[in-house]
N, C-alpha and C positions, 0 to 999 in steps of 0.2 A: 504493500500500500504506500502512497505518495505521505509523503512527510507534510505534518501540517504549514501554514504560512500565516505570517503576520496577518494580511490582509487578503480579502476576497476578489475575485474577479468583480467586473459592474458589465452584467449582461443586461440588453434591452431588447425587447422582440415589436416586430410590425406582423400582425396577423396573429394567426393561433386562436383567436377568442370562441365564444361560445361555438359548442357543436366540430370543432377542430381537432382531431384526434389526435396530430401531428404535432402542434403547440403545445398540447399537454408532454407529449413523449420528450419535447426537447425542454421544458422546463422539470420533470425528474429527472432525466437525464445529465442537465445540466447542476443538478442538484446531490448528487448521487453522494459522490467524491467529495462534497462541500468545499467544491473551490469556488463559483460561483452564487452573485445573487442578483436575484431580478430586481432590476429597480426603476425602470424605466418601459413603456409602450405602445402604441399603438392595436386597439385589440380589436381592432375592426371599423367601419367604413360608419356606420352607426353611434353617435357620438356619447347617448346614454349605454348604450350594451358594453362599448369600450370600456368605459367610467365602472360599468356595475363590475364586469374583470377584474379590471386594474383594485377595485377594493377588494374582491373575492382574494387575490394575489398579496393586498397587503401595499399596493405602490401605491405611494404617494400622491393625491388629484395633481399637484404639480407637477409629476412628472407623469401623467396620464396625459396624451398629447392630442390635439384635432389632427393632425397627421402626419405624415413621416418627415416634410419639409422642415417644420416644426420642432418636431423630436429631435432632427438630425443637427438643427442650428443651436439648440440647448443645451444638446449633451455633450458637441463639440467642446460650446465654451463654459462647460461648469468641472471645477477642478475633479469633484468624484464622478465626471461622467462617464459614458458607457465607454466599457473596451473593446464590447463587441455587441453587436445588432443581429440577431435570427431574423432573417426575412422568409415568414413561412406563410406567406398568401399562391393564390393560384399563377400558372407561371405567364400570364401575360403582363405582369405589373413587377416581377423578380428584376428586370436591369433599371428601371426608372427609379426605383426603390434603393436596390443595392448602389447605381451608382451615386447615391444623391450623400448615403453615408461616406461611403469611400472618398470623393472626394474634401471631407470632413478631416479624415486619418484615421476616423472610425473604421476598426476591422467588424469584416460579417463572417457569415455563415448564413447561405443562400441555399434554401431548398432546389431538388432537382426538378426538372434544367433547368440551368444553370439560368439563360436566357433562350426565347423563341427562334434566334439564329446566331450564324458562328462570329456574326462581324459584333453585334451588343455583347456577347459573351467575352472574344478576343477583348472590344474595351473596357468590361472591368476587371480584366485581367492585368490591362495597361495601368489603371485605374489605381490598383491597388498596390502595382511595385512604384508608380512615380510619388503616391501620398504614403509611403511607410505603413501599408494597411495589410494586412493578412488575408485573403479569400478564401475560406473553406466552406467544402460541400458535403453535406452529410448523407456518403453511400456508406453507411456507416455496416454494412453486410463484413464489409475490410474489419472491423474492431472487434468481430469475434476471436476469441482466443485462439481456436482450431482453425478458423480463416489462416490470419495468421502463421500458425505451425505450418499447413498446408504450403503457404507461398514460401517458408523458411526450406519446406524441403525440397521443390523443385530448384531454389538457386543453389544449397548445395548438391545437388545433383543424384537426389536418394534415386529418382525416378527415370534418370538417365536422359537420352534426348528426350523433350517432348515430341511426340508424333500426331494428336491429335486431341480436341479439344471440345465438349460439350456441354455447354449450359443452356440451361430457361427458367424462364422465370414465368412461369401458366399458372395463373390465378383465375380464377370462376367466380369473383367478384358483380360481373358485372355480367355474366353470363345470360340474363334476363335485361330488359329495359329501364332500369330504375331510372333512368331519368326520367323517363315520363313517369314516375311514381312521385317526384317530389324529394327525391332522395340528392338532398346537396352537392356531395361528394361527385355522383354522378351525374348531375347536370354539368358542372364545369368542365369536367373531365371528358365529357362528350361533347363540349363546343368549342367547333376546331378555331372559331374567334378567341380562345380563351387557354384553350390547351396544345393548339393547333391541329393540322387533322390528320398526321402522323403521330398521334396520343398514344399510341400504348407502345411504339420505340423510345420517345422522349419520357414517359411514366416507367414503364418495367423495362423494357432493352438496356436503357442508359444505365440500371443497377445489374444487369447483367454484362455489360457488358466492361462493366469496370471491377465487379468480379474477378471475370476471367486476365483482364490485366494486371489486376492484381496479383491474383496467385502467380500467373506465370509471367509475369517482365516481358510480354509480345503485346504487340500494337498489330491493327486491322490492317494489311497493306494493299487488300483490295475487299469490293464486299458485291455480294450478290444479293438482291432482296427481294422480298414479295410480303404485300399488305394487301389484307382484305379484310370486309367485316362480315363477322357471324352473326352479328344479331342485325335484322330483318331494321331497314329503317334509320338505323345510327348514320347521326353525320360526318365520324370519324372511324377509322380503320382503325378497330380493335383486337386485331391477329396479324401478329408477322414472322417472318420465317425468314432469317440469312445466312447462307451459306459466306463462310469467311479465308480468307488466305491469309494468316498472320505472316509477322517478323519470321524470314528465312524458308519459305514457302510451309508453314503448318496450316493445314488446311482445320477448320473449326465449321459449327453447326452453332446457331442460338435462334430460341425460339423463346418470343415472348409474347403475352397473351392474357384479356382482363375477359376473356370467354370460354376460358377452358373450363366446361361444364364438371360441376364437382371438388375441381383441386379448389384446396384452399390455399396457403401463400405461393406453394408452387416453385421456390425458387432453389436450382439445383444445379450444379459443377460437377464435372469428372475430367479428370487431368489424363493424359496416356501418354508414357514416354516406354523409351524400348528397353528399360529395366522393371517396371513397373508402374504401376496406376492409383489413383488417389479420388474420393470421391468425398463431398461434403453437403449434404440437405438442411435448409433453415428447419426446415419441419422439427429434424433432430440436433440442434445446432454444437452440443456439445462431444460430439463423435465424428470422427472421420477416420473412413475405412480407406487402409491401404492393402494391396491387392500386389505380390511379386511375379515374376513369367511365369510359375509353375501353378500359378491360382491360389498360394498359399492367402489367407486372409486372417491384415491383424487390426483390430479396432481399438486406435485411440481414446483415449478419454480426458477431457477437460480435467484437468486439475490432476493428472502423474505426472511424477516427479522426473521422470526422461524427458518432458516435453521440452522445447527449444523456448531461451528468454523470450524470447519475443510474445511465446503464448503465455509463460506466466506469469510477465512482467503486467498482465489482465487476470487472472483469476483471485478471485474477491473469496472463496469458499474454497473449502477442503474436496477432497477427489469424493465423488458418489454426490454430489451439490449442482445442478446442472445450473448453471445461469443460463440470462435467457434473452430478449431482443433488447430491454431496457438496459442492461448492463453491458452492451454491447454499444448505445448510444452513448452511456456516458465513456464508456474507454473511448470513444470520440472524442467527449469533450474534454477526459484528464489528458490525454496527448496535446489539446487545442491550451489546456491551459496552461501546459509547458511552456508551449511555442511563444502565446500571449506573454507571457508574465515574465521571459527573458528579455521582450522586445519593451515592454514595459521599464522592465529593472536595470536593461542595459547590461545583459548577462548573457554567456553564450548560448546559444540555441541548444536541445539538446541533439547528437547524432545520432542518428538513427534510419535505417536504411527503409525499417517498413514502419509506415506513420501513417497518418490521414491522411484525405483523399483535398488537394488545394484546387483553384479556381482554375487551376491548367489542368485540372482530369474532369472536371466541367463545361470547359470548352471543346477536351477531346469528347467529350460525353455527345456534346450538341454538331459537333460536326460528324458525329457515328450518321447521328439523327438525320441529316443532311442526306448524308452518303447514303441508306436505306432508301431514303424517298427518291432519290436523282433515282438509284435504279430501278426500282419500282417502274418508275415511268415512264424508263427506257429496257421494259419489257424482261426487268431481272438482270441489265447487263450488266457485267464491271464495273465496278465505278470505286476508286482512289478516297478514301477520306482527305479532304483539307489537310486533317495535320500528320498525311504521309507525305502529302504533297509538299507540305513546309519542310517535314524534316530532309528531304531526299535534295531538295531544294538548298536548304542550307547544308548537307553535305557534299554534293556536288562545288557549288561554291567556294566551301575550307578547302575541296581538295582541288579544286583549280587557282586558290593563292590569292582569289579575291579579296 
């Protein structure tokens, strides 16, 4: 466990309020670890429901804000203001919002995606190294322990090359119409004004697909895609399917989906390299089965004493104690409040090679999103993400002496 500290983070959120299941998540979360405290808001669009929050919460009417312009120009100039801003509203309003703090020197933490396209996303990426601001996104699936361990053993090499790559993330959510039910969550989420209408790559893809980065240190170098909608009516493609070619030609599968009737979270990884294989389910999040060439199989468990720092520099309880998604969000936030409280205090960052997930695996997130739909359109062709094209870009470049 993190050693206590003089003083607390000063976290402020825009969004979360009533009926928000997400704003709840990121205030215990944030809370977990007791480094942070909420003290500042925005709690919705609604100026009494905000106010009735912010007292439910305990903050101040003063610094309960009419909105984020507001919030952001206050907290700037008041000495205990905020260190950092959750921006957890619906993702049409994520880069107006995020870059209004950023340009502040206010660091966020911006719900996924990041922004609706790669060029809003790219500037507050910019946003945030030119004003000394931090960006992070919380695919916080990374801050499981056994996530973790997982990605610890394909860099050292337990698994040998990687040769192929399969995740999805199929939830049954929305498997039915709830929007036309009246059902919040899924009125937004289905208006492609609002979610865009590539919604269930930039909702579930973009956590799957930074999963799979995760664990294995490859990027998309090409991507084949196909969107369609299952349910009868929806304005948005709620099912997609991409065939992938990573870093070094590893060919990948991800399938993600708010209609796959029945699953419930849905979201699943399995690694293959030509030593062996490794698989990880949220369903069961504190296990992960590795798999040798002869089929022998051995199942990890959260919290033994073999696991790699990196898994139990996260487990909060003794081995047979499974944690569970809330304590996976706040190992989010005990990493975020490293990073904060160094840049704070003027102290070195900590190093660490697997950490949270910053505002450049939110842009790569948003430019996956891009790439899916370009091919989609062009009948499932090929199509480059943006940021293979930059980096190939910039390596050709160094190595022509530019």
């Amino acid at each position: 466990m993190s050693a206590p500290y003089e003083r607390r983070l000063v976290a402020g959120m825009v969004g979360g309020g009533a009926g928000a299941d997400i704003g709840k998540t990121h205030r215990y979360a944030m809370r977990l670890d007791d480094q942070f405290e909420l003290n500042s808001g925005v709690f919705g669009r609604d100026r009494d429901r905000s106010l009735a929050v912010a007292a439910e919460l305990g903050i101040a009417e003063d610094r309960s804000y009419r909105d984020y312009a507001e919030m952001a120009a206050a907290e700037a100039a008041r000495p205990d203001g905020a260190d950092v801003v959750v921006v957890a509203t619906p993702n049409d309003s994520h880069f107006d919002i995020a870059r209004t703090f950023l340009e502040t020197g206010i660091s966020v933490v911006c719900e996924k995606p990041l922004t609706r396209n790669s060029d809003t996303a790219a500037e507050l990426v910019r946003l945030a190294e030119e004003n000394g601001a931090f960006l992070a996104v919380p695919h916080c699936y990374s801050a499981y322990a056994m996530v973790r361990h997982a990605a610890r053993m394909v860099r050292d090499g337990d698994l040998g090359k990687v040769t192929f790559v399969d995740v999805e993330h199929a939830s049954g959510w929305a498997a039915s119409p709830l929007e036309e039910q009246g059902h919040k969550q899924a009125r937004w989420r289905t208006d492609p004004d609002v979610a865009g209408f590539p919604s269930v790559v930039a909702d579930l893809g973009t956590h799957a697909y930074h999963l799979l980065r995760y664990i294995t240190g490859l990027d998309a170098a090409r991507v084949s895609g196909r969107l369609s909608t299952l349910v009868p009516g929806r304005s948005v493609f709620d099912h997609a399917t991409a065939e992938l070619e990573l870093t070094g030609g590893v060919p990948a599968r991800l399938w993600a989906s708010m209609a796959a009737t029945g699953h419930n979270h849905g979201l699943r990884i399995r690694v293959f390299g030509d030593k062996g294989s490794l698989e990880w389910q949220h369903e069961d999040p504190h296990h992960l089965t590795v798999q040798d060439l002869n089929g022998a199989t051995t199942m990890l468990t959260h919290g033994l004493s073999t696991l790699s720092e990196d898994a139990t520099r996260l487990t909060r309880v003794g081995l047979g104690h499974p944690e569970g998604f809330l304590e996976a969000f706040a190992n989010f936030y005990r990493d975020l409040a490293d990073i904060l409280r160094s840049r704070r205090d003027g102290t070195p960052p900590p190093e660490r090679e697997l950490t949270i997930p910053t505002g450049r695996d939110g842009l790569i997130g948003v430019q996956f999103v891009e790439a899916v739909a370009a091919s989609c359109h062009r009948d499932s062709a090929w199509v480059a993400p943006a940021s293979t094209l930059a980096t190939s870009t910039a390596a050709s470049t160094q190595k022509a002496g530019v």
